[in-house]
C-alpha positions, 0 to 999 in steps of 0.5 A, a space after each residue: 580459504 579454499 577450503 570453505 564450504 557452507 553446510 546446509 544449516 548455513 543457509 537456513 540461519 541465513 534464511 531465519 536473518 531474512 525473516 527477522 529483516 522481514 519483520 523489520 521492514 515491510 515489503 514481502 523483498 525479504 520474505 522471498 529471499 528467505 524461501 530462497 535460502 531456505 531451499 537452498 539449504 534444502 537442496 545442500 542438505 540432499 546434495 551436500 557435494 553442491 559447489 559453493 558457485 552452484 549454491 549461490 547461483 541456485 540462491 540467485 535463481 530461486 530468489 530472482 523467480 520468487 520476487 518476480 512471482 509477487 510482483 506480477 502476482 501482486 500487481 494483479 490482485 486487487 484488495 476489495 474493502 467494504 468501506 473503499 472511502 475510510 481514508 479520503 474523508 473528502 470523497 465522504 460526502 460527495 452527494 451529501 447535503 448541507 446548509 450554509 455555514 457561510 455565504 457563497 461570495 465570489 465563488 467562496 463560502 464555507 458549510 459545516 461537516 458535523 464538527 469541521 468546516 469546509 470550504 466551498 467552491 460553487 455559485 453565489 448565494 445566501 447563508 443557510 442555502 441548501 448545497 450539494 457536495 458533487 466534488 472535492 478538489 484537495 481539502 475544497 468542496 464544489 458544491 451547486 444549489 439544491 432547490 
C-alpha cells in the first residue's frame, strides 16, 4: 500500500464525479470541488513527482478558496427580475381596487380577485363598496374604503 500513487488523470475522473454530483444536486458545493480536482490533476500532470500529502493539501486548499470565493461572490450579487412579484401573488394587488364580494362585518369580509376569493381585514361596510388593497397579511388582505 506504500507504494500507492494517483496519476493525474485520477484527479480529473474525480473531478468528471463531482460534476456529475453537481448536476445531481444543486448548490454550485460540487462545482468548486470539481475545479479543484481538475487543477489538482493539472498540477500532478506538470508535476508527477507531487507527494500524495501535498495533492490533497493542494485539492483542500483549491477547494477551500474557490467555495469561499462564491459565497462572498454570491452573497453580493443580487439577481434583478423584471416582474420582482411572479411568486407572491398577494403582494400583486396592493394598491389595486376592487368591490365588495362580501360585507366587511366585525372587521371580516371578502372581494373577488379575477376567479378567487380574498378575505379581507379593514372597517365596516356594505357589500359592493369600492376597497383599496394597501397590505397583505399571510393569504389576507388589509383593505380601506375608497371614496
Amino acid at each position: 500500500m506504500a507504494d500507492f500513487s494517483i496519476v493525474f488523470w485520477y484527479w480529473w475522473v474525480l473531478a468528471i464525479g463531482f460534476l456529475v454530483i453537481e448536476m445531481l444536486m444543486s448548490g454550485f458545493f460540487f462545482l468548486w470541488m470539481s475545479a479543484a480536482a481538475l487543477c489538482t490533476g493539472l498540477l500532478v500532470w506538470l508535476m508527477p513527482t507531487a507527494s500524495m500529502d501535498m495533492q490533497v493539501f493542494v485539492f483542500s486548499l483549491l477547494s477551500i478558496l474557490a467555495i469561499g470565493t462564491w459565497k462572498v461572490f454570491a452573497k453580493h450579487t443580487t439577481i434583478s427580475s423584471d416582474k420582482p412579484l411572479l411568486n407572491k401573488r398577494g403582494a400583486q394587488y396592493v394598491g389595486r381596487v376592487f368591490n365588495l364580494y362580501e360585507a366587511i362585518e366585525n372587521g371580516q369580509g371578502k372581494i373577488k380577485v379575477d376567479d378567487s376569493i380574498w378575505k379581507v381585514q379593514g372597517e365596516d361596510c356594505a357589500l359592493g363598496t369600492k376597497v383599496k388593497v394597501i397590505a397583505v397579511n399571510g393569504t389576507v388582505f388589509a383593505v380601506i374604503v375608497v371614496e
